[in-house]
VOPAGU-2260 file (C-alpha; in pm, 1 decimal, decimal comma):
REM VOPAGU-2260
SITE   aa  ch    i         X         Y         Z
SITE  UNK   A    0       0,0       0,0       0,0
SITE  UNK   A    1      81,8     359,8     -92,8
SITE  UNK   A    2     -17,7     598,2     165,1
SITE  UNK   A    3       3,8    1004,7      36,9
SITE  UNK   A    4    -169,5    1347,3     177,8
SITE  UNK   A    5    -173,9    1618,3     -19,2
SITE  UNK   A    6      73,4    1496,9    -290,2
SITE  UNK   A    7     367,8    1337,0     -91,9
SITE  UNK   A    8     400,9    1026,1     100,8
SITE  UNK   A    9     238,5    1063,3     439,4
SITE  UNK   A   10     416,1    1122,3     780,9
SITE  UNK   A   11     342,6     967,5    1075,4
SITE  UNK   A   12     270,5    1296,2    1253,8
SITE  UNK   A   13      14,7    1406,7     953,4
SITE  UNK   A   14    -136,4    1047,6     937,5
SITE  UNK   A   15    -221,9    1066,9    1357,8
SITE  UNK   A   16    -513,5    1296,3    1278,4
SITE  UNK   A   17    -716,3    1086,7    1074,3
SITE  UNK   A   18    -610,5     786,1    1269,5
SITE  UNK   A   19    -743,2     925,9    1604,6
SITE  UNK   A   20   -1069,5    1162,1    1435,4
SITE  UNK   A   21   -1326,8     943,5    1255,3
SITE  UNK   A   22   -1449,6    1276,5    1067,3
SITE  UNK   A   23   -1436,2    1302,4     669,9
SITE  UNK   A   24   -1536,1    1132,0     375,7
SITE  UNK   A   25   -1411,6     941,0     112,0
SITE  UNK   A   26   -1450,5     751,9    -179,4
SITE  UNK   A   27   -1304,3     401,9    -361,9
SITE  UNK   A   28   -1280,8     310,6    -716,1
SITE  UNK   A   29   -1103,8     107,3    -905,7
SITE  UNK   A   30    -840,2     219,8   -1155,8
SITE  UNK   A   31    -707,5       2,4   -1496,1
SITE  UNK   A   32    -474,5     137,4   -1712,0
SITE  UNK   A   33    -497,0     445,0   -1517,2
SITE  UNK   A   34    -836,9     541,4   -1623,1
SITE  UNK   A   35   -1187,2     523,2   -1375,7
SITE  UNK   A   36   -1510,1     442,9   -1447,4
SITE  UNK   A   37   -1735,7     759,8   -1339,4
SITE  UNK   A   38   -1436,1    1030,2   -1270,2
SITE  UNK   A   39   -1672,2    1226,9   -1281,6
SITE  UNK   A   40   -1894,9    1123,3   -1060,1
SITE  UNK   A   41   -1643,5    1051,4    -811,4
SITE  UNK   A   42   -1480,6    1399,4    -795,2
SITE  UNK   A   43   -1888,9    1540,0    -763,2
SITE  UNK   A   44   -1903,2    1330,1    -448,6
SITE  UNK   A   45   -1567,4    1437,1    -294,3
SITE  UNK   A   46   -1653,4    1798,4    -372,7
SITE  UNK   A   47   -2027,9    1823,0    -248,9
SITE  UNK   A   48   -1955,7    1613,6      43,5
SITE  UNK   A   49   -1672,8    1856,1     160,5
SITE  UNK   A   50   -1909,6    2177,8     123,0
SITE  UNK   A   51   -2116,7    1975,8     317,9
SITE  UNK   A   52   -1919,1    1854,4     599,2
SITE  UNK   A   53   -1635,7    2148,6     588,8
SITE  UNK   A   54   -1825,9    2440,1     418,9
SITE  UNK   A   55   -1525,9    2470,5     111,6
SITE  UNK   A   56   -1522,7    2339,7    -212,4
SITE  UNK   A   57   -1256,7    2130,7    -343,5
SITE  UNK   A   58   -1081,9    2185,9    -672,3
SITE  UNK   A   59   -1131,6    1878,9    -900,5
SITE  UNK   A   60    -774,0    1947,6   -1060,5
SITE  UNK   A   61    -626,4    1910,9    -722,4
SITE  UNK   A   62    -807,3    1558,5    -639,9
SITE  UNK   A   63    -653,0    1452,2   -1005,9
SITE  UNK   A   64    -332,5    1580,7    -918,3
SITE  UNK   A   65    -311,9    1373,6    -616,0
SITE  UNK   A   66    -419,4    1028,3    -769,1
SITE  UNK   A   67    -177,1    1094,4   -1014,6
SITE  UNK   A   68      75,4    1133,3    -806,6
SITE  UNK   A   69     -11,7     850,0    -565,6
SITE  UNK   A   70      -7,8     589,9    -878,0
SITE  UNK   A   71     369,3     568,3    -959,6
SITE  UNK   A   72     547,9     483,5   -1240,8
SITE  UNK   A   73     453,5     119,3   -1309,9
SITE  UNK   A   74     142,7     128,1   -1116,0
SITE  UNK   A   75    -143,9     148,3   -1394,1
SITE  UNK   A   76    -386,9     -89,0   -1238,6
SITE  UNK   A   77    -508,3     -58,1    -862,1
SITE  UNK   A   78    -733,3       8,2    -579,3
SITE  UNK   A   79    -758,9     360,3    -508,5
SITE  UNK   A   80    -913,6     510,1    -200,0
SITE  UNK   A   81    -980,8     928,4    -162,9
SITE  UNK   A   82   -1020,1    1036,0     191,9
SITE  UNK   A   83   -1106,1    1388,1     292,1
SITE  UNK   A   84   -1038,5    1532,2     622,5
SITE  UNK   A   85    -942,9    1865,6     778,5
SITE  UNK   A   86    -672,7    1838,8    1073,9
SITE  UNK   A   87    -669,5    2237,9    1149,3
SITE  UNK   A   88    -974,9    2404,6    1218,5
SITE  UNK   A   89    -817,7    2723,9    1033,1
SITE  UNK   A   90    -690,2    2527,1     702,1
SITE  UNK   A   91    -868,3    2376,4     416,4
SITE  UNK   A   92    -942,6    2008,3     379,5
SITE  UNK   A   93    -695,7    1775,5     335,1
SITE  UNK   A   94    -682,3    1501,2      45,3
SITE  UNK   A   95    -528,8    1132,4     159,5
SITE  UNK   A   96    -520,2     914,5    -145,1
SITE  UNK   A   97    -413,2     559,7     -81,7
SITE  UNK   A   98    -343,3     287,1    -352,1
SITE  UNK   A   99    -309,7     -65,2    -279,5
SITE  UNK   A  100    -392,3    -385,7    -518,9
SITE  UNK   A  101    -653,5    -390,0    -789,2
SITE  UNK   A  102   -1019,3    -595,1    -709,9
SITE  UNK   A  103   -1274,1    -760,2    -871,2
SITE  UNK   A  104   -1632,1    -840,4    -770,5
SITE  UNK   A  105   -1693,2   -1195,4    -657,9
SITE  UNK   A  106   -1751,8   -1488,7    -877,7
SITE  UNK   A  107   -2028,9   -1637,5    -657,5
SITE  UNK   A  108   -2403,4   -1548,5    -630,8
SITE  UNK   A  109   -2359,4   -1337,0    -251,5
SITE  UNK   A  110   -2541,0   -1423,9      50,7
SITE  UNK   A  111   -2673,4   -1145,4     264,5
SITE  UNK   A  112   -2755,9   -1196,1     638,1
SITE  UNK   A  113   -3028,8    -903,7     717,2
SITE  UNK   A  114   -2955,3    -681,8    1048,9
SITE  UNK   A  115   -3141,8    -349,1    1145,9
SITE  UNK   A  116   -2919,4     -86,6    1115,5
SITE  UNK   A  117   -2941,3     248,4     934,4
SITE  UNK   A  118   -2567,8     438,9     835,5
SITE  UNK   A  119   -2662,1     797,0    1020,9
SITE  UNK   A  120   -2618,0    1076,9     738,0
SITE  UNK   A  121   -2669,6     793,2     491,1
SITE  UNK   A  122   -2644,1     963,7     171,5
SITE  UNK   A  123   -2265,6    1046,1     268,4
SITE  UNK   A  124   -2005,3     810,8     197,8
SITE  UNK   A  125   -1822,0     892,1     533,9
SITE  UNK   A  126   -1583,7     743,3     762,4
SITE  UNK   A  127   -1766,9     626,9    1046,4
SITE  UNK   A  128   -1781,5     268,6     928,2
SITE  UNK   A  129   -1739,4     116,6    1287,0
SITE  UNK   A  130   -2112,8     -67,5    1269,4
SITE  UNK   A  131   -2096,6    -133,2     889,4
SITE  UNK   A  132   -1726,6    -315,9     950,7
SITE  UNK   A  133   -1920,4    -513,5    1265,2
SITE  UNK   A  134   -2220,4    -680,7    1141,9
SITE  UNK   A  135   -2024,1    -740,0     830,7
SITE  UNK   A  136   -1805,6    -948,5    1012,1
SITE  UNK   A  137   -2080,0   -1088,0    1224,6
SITE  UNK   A  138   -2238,6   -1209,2     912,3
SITE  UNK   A  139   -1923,5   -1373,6     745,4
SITE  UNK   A  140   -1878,4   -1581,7    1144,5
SITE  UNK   A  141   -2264,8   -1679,4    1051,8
SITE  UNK   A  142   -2140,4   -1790,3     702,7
SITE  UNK   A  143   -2275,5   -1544,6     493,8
SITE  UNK   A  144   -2099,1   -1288,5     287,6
SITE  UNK   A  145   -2195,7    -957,2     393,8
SITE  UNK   A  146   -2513,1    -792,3     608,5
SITE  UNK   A  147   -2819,6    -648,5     422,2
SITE  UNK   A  148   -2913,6    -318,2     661,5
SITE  UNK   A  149   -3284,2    -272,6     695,2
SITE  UNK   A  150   -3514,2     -45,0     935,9
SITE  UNK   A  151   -3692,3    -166,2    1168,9
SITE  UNK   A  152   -4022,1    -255,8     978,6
SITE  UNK   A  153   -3782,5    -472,8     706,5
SITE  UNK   A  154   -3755,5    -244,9     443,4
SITE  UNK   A  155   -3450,0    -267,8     277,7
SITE  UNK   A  156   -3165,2     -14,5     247,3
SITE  UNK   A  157   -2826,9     -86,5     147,9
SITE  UNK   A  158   -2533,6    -389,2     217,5
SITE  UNK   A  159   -2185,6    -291,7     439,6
SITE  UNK   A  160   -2073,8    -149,5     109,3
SITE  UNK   A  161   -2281,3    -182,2    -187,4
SITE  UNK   A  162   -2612,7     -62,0    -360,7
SITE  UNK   A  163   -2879,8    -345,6    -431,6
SITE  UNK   A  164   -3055,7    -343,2    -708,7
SITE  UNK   A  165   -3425,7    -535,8    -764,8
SITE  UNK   A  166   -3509,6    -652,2   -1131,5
SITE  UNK   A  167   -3897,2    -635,5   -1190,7
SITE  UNK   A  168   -4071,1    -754,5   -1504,2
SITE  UNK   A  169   -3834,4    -510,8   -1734,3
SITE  UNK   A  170   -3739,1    -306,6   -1445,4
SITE  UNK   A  171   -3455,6    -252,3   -1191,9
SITE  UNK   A  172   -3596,8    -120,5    -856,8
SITE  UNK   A  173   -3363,9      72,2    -600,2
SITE  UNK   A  174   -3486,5      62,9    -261,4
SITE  UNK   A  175   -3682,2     392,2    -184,9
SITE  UNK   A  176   -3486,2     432,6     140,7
SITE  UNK   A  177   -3207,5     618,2     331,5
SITE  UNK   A  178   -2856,5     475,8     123,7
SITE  UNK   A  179   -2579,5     588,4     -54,2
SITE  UNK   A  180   -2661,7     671,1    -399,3
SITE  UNK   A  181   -2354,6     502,0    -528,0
SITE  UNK   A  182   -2128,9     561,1    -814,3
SITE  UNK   A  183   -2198,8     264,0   -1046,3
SITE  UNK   A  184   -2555,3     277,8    -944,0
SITE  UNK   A  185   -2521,4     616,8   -1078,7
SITE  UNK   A  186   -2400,5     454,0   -1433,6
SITE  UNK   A  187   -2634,4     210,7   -1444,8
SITE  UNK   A  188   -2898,8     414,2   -1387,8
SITE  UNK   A  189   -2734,5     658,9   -1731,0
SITE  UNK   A  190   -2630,0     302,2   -1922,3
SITE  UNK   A  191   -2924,1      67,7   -1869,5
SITE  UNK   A  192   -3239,8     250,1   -2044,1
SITE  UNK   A  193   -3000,7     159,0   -2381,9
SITE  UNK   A  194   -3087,8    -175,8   -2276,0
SITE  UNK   A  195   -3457,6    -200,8   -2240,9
SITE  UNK   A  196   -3434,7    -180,5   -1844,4
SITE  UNK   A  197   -3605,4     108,5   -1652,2
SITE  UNK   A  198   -3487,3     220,9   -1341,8
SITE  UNK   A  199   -3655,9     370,8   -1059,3
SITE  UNK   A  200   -3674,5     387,9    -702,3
SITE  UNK   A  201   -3963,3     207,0    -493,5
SITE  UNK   A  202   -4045,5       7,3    -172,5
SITE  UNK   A  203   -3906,4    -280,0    -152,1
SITE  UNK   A  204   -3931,1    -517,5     232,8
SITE  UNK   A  205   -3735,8    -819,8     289,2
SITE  UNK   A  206   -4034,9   -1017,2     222,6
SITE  UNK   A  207   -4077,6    -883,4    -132,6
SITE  UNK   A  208   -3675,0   -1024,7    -215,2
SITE  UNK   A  209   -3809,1   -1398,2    -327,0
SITE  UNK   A  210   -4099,5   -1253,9    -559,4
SITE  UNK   A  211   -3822,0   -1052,5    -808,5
SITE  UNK   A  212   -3691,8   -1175,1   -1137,7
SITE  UNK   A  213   -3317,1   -1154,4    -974,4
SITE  UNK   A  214   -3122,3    -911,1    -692,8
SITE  UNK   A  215   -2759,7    -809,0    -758,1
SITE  UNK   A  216   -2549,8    -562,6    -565,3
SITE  UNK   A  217   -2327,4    -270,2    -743,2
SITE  UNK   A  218   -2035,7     -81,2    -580,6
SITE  UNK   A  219   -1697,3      13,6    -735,5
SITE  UNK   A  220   -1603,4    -351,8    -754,8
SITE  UNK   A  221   -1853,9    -390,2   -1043,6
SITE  UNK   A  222   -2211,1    -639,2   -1027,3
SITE  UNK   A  223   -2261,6    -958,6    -820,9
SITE  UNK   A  224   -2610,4   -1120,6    -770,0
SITE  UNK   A  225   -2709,5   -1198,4    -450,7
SITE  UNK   A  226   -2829,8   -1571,6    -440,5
SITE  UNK   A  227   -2976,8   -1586,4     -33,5
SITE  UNK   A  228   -3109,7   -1343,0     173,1
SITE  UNK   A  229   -3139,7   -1505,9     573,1
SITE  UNK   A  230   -3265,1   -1842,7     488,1
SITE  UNK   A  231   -3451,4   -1753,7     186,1
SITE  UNK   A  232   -3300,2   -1895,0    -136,6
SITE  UNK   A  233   -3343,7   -1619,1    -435,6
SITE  UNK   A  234   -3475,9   -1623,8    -805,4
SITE  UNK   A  235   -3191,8   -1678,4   -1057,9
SITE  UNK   A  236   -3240,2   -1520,0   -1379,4
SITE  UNK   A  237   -2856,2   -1514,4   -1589,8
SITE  UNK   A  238   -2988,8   -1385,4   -1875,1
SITE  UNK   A  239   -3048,5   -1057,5   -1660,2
SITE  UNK   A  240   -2695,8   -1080,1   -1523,5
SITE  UNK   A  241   -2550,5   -1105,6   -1832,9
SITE  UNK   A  242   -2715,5    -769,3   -1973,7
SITE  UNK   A  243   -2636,7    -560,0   -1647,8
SITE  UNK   A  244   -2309,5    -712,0   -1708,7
SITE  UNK   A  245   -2245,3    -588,6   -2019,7
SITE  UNK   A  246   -2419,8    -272,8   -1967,0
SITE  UNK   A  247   -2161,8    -210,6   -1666,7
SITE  UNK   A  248   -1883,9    -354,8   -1896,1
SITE  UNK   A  249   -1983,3     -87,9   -2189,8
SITE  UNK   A  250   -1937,2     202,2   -1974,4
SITE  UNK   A  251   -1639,0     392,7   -2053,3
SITE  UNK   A  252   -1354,2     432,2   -1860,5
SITE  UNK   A  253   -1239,7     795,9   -1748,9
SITE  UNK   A  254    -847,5     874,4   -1803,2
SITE  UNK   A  255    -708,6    1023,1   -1426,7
């Protein structure tokens, strides 16, 4: 891993802050060739979330500048993380940008153990991940892969890290609920139309899971379908896999 703030490799004494404050936001994407899918989108996020959280802007140029940097020479394919935080009261935000190995979504249908829990100021993608982290590992020492967070009536919001997505009749469903509108959500919802699939967002409850054509999750890692929510085995439907997939896969990629 490759750890710089601001353009240069990180300190100790500059890496304390965010160690010891869980106040910021970030966001994760994966880089090929040195190119995103959504750059865009991503740089929107980091920007609105620091007016929101810090009350400044934050120069897109700058947020290049840094991933640039952060990829050395050689390093065309990776993992790349963008934190924002702000260390001094009286100073602008700082950018973190760490790059580590490239990832791919899973091969295997995913199986989601449900748990009520909401992420407070859930349309931010911010850094207090503490109860996401938990019941994610709570649900992998149950043998599933990941939690599904609901409400407490069962309707469903989000997983630890991902979007899900409900395919009705010729239409994908988000849930109508507090999540993070995510970045490849975001291009699906642009990409898929060209396909014949709507999107919207509507109520969906953990009960309603079994009666859709097929549920998939989307984050930065690409599309995975889930197969089993709690002890309820899910519809298959490839067919619909394979044009998300190639919806997702037609999406261009973004030079940094």
């Amino acid at each position: 891993m490759r750890v710089e703030i601001d353009g240069r490799a990180a300190a100790a004494d500059e890496l304390r802050f965010p160690a010891l404050v869980n106040y910021g936001h970030f966001t994760s994407m994966q880089v090929r060739q040195r190119a995103v899918r959504g750059l865009g989108l991503h740089l929107r996020r980091l920007e609105a979330a620091t007016r929101e959280l810090f009350g400044t802007g934050l120069d897109e140029d700058r947020v290049r500048h840094c991933i640039r940097h952060a990829l050395t020479e050689g390093v065309s394919d990776a993992t790349v993380r963008v934190t924002v935080f702000r260390a001094d009261p009286g100073r602008g935000p700082s950018v973190l940008v760490s790059v580590r190995a490239p990832v791919t979504a899973a091969d295997l249908p995913q199986r989601l153990e449900p748990v009520v829990y909401q992420r407070p100021l859930a349309h931010l993608k911010h850094t207090g991940t503490f109860a996401q982290i938990h019941y994610g590992v709570l649900a992998e020492r149950n043998g599933f892969d990941d939690a599904l967070l609901t409400s407490d009536d069962g309707t469903v919001l989000e997983t630890t890290t991902a979007n899900i997505g409900c395919c009705q009749e010729q239409a994908i469903i988000w849930p109508d609920a507090p999540a993070l509108h995510g970045i490849t959500r975001q291009l699906l919802e642009r990409s898929l139309p060209g396909a014949g699939l709507a999107t919207r967002r509507g109520a969906v409850r953990l009960g309603d899971l079994t009666s859709f054509r097929a549920v998939f999750l989307a984050n930065s890692l690409g599309i995975v379908p889930v197969g089993q929510v709690g002890e309820h085995i899910l519809p298959a439907d490839p067919q619909l896999m394979r044009t998300l997939a190639d919806s997702y896969q037609s999406i261009p990629w973004d030079p940094v």
